[in-house]
PDB file of N, CA, C and O in Angstrom, chain B, residues numbered from 101:
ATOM      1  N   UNK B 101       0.824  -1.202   0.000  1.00  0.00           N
ATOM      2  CA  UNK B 101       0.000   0.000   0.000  1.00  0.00           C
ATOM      3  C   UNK B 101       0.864   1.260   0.000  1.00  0.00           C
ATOM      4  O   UNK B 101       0.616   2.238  -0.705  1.00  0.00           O
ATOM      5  N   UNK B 102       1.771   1.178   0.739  1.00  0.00           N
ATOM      6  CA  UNK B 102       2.768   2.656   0.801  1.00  0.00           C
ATOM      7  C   UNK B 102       3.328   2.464  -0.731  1.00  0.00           C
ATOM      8  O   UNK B 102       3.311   3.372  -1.563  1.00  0.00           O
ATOM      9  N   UNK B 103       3.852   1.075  -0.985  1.00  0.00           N
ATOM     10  CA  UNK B 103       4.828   1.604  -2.495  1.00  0.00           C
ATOM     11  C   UNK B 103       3.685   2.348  -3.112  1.00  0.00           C
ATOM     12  O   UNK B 103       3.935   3.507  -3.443  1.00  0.00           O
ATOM     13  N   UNK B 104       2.687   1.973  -3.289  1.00  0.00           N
ATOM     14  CA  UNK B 104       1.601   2.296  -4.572  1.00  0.00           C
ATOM     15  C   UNK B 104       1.317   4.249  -4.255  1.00  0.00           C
ATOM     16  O   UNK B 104       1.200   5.113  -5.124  1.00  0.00           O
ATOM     17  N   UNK B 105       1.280   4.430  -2.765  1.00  0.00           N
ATOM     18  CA  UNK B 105       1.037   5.989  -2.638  1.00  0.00           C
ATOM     19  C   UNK B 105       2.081   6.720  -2.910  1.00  0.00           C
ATOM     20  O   UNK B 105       1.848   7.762  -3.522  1.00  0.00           O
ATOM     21  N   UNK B 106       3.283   6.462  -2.607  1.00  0.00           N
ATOM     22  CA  UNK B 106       4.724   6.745  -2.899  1.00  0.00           C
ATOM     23  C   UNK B 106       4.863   6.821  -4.771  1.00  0.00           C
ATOM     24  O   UNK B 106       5.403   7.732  -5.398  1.00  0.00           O
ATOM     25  N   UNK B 107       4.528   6.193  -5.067  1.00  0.00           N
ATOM     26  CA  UNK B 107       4.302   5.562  -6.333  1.00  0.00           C
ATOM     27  C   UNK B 107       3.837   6.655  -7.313  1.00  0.00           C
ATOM     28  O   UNK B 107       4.436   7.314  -8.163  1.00  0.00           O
ATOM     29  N   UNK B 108       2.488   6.612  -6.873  1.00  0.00           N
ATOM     30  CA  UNK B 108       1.212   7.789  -7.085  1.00  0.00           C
ATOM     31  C   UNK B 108       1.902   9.066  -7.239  1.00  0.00           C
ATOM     32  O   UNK B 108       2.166   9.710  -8.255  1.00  0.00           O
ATOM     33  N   UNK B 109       2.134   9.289  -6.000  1.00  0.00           N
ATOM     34  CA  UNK B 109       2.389  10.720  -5.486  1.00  0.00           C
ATOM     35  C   UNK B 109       3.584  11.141  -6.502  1.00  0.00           C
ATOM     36  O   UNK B 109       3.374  12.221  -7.054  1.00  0.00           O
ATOM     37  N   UNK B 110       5.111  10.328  -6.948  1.00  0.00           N
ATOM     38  CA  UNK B 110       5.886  10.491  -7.861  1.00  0.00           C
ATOM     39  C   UNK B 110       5.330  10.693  -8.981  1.00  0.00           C
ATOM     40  O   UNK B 110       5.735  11.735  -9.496  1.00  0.00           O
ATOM     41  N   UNK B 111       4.411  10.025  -9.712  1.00  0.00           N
ATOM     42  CA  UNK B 111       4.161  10.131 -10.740  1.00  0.00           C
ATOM     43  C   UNK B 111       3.524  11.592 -11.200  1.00  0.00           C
ATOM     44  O   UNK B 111       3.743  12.377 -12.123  1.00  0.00           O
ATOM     45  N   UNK B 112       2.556  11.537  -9.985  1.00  0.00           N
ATOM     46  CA  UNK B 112       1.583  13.028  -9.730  1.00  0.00           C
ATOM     47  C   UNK B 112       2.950  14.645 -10.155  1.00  0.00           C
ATOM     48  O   UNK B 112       2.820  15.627 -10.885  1.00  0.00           O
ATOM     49  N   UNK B 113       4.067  14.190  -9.297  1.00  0.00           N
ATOM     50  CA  UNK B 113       5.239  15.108  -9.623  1.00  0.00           C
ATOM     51  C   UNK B 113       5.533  15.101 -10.586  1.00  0.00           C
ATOM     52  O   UNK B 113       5.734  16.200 -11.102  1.00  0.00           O
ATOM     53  N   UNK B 114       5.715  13.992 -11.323  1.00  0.00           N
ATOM     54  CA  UNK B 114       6.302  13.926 -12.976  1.00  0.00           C
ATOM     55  C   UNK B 114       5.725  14.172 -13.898  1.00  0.00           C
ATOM     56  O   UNK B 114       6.436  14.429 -14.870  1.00  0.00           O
ATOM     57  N   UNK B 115       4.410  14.224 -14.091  1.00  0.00           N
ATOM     58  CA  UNK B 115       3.447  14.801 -14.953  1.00  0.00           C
ATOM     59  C   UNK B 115       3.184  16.262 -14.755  1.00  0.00           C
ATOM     60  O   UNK B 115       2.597  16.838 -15.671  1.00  0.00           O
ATOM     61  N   UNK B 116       3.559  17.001 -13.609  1.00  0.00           N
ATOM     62  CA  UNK B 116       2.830  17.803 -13.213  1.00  0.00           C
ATOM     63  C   UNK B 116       3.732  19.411 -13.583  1.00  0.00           C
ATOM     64  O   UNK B 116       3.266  20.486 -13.959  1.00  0.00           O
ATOM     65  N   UNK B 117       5.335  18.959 -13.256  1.00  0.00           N
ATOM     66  CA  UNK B 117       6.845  19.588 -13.777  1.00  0.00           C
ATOM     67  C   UNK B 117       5.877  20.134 -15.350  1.00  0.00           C
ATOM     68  O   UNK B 117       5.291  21.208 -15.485  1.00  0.00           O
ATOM     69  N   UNK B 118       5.940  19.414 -16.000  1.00  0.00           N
ATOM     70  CA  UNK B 118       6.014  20.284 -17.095  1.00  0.00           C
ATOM     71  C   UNK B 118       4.749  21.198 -17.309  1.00  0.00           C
ATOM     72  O   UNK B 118       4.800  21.791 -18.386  1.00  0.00           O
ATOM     73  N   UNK B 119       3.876  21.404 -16.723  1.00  0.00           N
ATOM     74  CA  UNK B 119       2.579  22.335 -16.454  1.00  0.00           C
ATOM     75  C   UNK B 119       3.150  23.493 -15.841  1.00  0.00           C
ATOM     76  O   UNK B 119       2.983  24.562 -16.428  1.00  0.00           O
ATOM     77  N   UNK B 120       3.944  23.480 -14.521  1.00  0.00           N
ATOM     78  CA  UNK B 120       4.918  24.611 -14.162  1.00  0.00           C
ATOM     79  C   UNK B 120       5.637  25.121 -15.144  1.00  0.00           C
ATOM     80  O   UNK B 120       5.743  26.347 -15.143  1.00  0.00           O
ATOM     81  N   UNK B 121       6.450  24.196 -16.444  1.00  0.00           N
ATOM     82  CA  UNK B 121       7.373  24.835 -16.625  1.00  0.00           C
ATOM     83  C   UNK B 121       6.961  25.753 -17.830  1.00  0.00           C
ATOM     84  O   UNK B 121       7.729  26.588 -18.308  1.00  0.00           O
ATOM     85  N   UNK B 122       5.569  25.508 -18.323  1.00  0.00           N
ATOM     86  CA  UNK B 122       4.987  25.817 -19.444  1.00  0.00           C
ATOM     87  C   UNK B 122       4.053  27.668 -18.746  1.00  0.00           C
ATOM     88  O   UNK B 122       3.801  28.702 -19.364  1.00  0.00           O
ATOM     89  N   UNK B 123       3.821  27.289 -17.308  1.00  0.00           N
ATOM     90  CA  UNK B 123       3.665  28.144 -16.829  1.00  0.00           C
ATOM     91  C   UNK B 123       4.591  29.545 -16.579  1.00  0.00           C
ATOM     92  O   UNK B 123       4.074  30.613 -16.907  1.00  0.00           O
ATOM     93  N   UNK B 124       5.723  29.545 -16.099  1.00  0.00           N
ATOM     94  CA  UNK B 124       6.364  30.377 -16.012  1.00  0.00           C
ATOM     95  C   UNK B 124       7.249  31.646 -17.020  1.00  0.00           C
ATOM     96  O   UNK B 124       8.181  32.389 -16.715  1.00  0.00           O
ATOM     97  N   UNK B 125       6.549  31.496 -18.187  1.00  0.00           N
ATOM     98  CA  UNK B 125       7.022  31.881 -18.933  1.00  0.00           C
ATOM     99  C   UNK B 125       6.068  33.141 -19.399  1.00  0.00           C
ATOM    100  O   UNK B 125       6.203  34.311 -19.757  1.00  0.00           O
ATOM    101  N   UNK B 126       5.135  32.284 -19.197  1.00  0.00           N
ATOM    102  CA  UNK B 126       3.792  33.502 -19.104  1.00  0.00           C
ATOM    103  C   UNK B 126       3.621  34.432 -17.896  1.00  0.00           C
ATOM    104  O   UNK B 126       3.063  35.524 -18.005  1.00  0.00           O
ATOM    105  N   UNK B 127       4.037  34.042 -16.928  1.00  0.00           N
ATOM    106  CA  UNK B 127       4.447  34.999 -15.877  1.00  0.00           C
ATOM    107  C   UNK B 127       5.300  36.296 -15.891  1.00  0.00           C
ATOM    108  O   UNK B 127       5.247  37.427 -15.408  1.00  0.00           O
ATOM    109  N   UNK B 128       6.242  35.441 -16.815  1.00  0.00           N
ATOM    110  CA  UNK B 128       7.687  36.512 -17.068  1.00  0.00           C
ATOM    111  C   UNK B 128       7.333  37.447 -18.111  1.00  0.00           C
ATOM    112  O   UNK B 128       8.080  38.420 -18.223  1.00  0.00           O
ATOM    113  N   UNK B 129       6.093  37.332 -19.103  1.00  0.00           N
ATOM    114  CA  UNK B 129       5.664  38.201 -19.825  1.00  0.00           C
ATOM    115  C   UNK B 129       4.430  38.960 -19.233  1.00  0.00           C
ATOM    116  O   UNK B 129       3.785  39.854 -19.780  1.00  0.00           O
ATOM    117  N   UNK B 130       4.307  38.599 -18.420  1.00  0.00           N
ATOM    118  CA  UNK B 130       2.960  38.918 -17.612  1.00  0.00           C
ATOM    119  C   UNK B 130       3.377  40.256 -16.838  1.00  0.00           C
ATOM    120  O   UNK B 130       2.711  41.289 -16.767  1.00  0.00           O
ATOM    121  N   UNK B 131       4.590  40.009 -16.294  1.00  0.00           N
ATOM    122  CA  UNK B 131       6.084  40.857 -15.216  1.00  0.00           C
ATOM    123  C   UNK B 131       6.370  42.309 -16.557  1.00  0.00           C
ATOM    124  O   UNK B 131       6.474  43.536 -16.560  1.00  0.00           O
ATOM    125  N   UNK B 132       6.388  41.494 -17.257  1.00  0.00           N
ATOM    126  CA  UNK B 132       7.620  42.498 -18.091  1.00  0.00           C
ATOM    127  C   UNK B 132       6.530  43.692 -18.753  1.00  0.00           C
ATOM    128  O   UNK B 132       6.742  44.896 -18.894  1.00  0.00           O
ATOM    129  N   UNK B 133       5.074  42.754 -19.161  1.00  0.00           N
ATOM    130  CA  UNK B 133       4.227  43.848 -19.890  1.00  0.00           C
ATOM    131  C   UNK B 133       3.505  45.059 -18.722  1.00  0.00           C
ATOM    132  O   UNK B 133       3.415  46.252 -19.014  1.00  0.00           O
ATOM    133  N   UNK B 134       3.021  44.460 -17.343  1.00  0.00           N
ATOM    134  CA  UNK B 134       3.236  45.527 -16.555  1.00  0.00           C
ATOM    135  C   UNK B 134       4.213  46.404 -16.025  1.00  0.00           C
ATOM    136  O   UNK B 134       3.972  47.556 -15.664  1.00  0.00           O
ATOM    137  N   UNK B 135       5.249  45.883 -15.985  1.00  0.00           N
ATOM    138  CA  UNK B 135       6.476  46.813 -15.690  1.00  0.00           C
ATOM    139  C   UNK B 135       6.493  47.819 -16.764  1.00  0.00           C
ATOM    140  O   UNK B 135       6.636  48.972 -16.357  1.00  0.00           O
ATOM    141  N   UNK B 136       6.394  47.681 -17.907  1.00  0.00           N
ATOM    142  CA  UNK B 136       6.821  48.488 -18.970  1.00  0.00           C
ATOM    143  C   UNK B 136       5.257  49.322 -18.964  1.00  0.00           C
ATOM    144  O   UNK B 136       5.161  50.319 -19.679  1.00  0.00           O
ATOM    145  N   UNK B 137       4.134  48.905 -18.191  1.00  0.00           N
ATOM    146  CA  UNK B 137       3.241  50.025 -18.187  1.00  0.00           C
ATOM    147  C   UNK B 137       2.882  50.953 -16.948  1.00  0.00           C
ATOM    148  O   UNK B 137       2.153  51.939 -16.836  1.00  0.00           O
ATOM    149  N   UNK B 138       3.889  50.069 -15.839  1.00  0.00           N
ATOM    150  CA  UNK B 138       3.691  51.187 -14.631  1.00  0.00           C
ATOM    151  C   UNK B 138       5.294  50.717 -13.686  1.00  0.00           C
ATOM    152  O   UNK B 138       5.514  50.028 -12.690  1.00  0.00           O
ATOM    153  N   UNK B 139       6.309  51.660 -14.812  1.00  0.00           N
ATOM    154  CA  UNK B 139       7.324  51.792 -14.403  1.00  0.00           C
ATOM    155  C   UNK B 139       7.568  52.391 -13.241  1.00  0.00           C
ATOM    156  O   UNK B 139       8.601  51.854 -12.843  1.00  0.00           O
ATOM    157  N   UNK B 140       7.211  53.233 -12.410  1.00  0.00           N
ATOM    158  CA  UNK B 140       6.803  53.784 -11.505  1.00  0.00           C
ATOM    159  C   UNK B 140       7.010  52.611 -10.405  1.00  0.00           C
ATOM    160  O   UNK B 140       7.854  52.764  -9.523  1.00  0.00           O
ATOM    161  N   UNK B 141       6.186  51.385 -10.481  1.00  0.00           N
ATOM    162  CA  UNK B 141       6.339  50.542  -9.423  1.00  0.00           C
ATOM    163  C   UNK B 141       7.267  49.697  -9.419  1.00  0.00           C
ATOM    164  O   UNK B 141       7.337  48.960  -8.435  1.00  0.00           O
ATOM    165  N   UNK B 142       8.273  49.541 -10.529  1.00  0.00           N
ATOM    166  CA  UNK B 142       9.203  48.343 -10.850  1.00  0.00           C
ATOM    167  C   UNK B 142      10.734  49.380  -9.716  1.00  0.00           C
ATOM    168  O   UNK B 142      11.381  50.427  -9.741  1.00  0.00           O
ATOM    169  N   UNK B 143      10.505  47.690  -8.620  1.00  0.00           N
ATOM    170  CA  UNK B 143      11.388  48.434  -7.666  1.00  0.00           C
ATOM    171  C   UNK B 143      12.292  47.473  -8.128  1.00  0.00           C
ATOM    172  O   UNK B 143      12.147  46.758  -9.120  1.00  0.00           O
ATOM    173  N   UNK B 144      13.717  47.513  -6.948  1.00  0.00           N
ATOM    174  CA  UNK B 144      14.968  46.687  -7.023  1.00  0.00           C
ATOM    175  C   UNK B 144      14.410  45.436  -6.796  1.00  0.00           C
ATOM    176  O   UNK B 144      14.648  44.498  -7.557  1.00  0.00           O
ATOM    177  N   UNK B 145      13.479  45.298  -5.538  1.00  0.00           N
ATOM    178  CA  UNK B 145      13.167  43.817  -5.222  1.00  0.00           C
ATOM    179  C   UNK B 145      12.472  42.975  -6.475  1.00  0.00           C
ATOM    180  O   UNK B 145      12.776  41.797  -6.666  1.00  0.00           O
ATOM    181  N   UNK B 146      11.678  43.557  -7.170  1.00  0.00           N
ATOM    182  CA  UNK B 146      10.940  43.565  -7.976  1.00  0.00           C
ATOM    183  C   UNK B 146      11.563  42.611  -9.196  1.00  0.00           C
ATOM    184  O   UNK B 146      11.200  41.510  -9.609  1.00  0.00           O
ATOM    185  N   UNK B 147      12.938  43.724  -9.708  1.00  0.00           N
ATOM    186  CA  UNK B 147      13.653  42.893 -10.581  1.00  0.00           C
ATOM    187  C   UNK B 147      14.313  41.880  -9.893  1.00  0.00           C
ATOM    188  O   UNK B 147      13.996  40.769 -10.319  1.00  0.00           O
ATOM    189  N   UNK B 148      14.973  41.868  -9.147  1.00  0.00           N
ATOM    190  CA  UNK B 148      15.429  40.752  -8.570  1.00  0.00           C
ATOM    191  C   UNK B 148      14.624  39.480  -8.044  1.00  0.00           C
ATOM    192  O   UNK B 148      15.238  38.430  -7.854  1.00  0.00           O
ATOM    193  N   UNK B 149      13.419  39.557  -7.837  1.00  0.00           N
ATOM    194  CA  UNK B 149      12.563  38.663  -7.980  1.00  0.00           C
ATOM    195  C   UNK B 149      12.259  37.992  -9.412  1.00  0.00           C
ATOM    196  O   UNK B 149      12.114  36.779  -9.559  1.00  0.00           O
ATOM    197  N   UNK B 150      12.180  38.985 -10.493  1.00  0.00           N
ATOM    198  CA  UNK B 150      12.189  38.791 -11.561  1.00  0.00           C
ATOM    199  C   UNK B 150      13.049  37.741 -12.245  1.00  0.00           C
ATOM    200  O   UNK B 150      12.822  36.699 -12.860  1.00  0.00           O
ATOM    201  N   UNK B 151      14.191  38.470 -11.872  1.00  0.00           N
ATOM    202  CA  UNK B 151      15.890  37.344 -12.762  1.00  0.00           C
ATOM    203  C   UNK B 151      15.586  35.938 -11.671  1.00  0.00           C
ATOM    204  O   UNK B 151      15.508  34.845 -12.232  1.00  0.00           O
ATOM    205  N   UNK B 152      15.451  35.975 -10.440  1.00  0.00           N
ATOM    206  CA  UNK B 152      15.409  34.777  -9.652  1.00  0.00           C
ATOM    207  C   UNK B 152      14.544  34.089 -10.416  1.00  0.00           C
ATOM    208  O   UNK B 152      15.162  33.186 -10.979  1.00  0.00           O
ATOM    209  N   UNK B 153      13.393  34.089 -10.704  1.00  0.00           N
ATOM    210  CA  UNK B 153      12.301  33.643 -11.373  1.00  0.00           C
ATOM    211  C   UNK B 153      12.955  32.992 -12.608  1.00  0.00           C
ATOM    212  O   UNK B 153      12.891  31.765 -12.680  1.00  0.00           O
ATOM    213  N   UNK B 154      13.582  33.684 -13.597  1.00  0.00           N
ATOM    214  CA  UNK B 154      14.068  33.397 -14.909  1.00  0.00           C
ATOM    215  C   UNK B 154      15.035  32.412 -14.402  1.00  0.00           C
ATOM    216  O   UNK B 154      14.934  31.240 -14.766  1.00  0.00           O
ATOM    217  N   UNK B 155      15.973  32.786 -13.587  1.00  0.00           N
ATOM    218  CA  UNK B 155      17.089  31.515 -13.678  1.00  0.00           C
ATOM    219  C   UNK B 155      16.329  30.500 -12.988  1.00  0.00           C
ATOM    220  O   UNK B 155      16.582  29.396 -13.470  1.00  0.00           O
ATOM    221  N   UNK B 156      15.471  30.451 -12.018  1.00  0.00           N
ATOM    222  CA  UNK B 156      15.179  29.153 -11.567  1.00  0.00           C
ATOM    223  C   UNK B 156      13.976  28.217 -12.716  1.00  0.00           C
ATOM    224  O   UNK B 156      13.653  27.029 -12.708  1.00  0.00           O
ATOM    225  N   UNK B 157      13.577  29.292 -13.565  1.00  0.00           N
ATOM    226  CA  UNK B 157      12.816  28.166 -14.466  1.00  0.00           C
ATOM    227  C   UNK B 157      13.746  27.869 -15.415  1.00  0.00           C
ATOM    228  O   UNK B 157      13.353  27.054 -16.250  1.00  0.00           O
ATOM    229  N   UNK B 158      15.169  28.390 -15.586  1.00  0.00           N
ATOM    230  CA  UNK B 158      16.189  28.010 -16.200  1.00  0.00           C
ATOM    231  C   UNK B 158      16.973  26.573 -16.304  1.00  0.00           C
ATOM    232  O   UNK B 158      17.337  25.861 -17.240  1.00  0.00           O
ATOM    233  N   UNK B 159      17.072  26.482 -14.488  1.00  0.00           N
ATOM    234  CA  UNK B 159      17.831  25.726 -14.011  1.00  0.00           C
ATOM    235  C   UNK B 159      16.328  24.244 -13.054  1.00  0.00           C
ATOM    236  O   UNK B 159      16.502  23.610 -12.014  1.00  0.00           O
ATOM    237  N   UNK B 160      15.265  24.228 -13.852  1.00  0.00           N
ATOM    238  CA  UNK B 160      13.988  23.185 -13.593  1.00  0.00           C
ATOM    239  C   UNK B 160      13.246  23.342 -12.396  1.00  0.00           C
ATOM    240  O   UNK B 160      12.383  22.600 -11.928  1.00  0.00           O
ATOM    241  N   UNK B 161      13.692  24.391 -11.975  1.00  0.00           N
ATOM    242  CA  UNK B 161      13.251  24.632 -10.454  1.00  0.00           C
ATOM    243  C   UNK B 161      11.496  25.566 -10.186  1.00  0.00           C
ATOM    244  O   UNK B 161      11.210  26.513  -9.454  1.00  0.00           O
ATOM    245  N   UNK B 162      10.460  24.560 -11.379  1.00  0.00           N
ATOM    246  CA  UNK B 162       9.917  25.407 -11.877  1.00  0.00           C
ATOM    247  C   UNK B 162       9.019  26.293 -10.530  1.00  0.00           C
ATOM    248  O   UNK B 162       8.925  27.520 -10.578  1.00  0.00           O
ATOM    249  N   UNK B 163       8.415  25.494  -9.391  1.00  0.00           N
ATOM    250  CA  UNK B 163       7.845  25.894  -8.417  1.00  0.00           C
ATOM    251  C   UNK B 163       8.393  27.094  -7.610  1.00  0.00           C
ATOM    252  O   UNK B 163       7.617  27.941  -7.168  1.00  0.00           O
ATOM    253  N   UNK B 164       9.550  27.158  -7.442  1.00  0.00           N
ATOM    254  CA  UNK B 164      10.557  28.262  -7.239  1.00  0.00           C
ATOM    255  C   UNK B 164      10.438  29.669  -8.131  1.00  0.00           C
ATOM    256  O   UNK B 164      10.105  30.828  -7.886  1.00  0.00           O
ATOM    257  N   UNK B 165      10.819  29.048  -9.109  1.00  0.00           N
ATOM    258  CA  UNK B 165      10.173  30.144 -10.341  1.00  0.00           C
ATOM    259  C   UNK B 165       8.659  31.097  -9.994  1.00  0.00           C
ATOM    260  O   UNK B 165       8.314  32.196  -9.557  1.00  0.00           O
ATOM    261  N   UNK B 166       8.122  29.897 -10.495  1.00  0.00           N
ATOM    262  CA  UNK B 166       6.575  30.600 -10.002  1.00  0.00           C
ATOM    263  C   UNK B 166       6.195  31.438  -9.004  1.00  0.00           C
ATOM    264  O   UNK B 166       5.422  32.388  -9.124  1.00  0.00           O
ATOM    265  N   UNK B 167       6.951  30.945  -7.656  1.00  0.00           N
ATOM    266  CA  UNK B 167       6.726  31.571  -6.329  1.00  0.00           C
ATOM    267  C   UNK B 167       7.246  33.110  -6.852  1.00  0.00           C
ATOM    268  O   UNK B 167       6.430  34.004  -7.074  1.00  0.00           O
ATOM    269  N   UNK B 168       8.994  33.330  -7.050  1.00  0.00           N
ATOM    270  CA  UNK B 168       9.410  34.060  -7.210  1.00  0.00           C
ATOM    271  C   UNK B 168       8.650  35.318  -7.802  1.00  0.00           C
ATOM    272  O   UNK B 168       8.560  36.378  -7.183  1.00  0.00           O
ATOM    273  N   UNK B 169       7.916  35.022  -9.520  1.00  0.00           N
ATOM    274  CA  UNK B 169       7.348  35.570 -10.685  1.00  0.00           C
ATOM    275  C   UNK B 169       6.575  36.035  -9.898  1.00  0.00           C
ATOM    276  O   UNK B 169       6.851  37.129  -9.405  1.00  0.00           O
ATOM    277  N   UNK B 170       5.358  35.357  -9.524  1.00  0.00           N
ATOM    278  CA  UNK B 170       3.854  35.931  -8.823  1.00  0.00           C
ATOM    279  C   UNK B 170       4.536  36.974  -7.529  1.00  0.00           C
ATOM    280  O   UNK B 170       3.644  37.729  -7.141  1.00  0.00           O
ATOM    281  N   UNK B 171       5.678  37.178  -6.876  1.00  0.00           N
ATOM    282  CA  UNK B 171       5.280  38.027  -6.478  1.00  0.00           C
ATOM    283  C   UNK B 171       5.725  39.485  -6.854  1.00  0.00           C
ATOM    284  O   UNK B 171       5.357  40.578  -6.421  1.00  0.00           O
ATOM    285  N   UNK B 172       7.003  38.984  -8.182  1.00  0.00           N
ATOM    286  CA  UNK B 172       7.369  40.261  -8.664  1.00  0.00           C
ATOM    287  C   UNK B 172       6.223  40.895  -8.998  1.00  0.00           C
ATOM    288  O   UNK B 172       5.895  42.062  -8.784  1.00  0.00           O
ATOM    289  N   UNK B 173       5.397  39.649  -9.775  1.00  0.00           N
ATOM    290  CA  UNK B 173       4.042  40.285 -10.807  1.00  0.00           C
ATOM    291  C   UNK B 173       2.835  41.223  -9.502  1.00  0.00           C
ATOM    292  O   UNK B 173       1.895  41.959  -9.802  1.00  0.00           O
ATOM    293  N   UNK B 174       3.230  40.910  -8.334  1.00  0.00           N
ATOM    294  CA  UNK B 174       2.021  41.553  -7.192  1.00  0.00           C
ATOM    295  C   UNK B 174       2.429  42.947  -7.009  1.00  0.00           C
ATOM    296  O   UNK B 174       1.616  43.813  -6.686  1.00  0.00           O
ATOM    297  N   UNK B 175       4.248  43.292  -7.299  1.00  0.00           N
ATOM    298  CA  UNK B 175       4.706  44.347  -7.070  1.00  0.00           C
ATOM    299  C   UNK B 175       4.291  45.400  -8.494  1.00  0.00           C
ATOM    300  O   UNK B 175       3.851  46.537  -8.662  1.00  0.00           O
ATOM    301  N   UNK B 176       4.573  44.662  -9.036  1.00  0.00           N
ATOM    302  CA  UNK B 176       4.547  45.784 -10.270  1.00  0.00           C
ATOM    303  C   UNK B 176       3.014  45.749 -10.840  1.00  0.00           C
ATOM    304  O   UNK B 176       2.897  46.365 -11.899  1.00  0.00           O
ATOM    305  N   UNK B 177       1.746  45.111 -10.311  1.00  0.00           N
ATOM    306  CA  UNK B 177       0.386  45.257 -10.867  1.00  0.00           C
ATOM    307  C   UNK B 177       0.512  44.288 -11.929  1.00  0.00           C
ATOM    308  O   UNK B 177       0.160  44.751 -13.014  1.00  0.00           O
ATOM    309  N   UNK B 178       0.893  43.124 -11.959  1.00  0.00           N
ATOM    310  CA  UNK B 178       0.146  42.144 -12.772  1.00  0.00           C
ATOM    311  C   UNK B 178      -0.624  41.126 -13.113  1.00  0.00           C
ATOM    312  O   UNK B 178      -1.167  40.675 -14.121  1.00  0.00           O
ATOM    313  N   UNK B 179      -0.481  40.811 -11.593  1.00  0.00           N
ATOM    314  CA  UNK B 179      -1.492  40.026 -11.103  1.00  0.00           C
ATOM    315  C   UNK B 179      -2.898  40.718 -10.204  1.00  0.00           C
ATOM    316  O   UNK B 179      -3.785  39.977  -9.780  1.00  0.00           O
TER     317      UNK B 179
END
């Protein structure tokens, strides 16, 4: 019974990676088209949340990514 939930639950991860990674990209355009319309709010943290975002969906870390993106995107009005 545990292999099979263990099992499950891996698989659930392995299917699921590439939905993140298809995600984050739209984030980063999501970031960039509000920034470029309310420059005003694009702070330091902001970008630097930003590049964190880019290299970690760089380097497969797509959940990381995401976290990162959504909150640049809260700073600068894009979400």
């Amino acid at each position: 019974m545990m292999k099979r939930t263990l099992l499950a639950a891996a698989l659930a991860a392995f299917v699921a990676t590439p939905a993140f990674a298809a995600e984050c990209p739209k984030l980063m355009k999501s970031y960039d088209d509000a920034a470029a319309k309310n420059a005003s709010k694009v702070t330091a943290e902001a970008k630097k949340l930003r590049a964190d975002g880019e290299a970690d969906h760089k380097a497969g870390k797509h959940t990381e990514s995401m976290t990162a993106l959504k909150k640049a995107g809260a700073i600068v009005g894009a979400m």
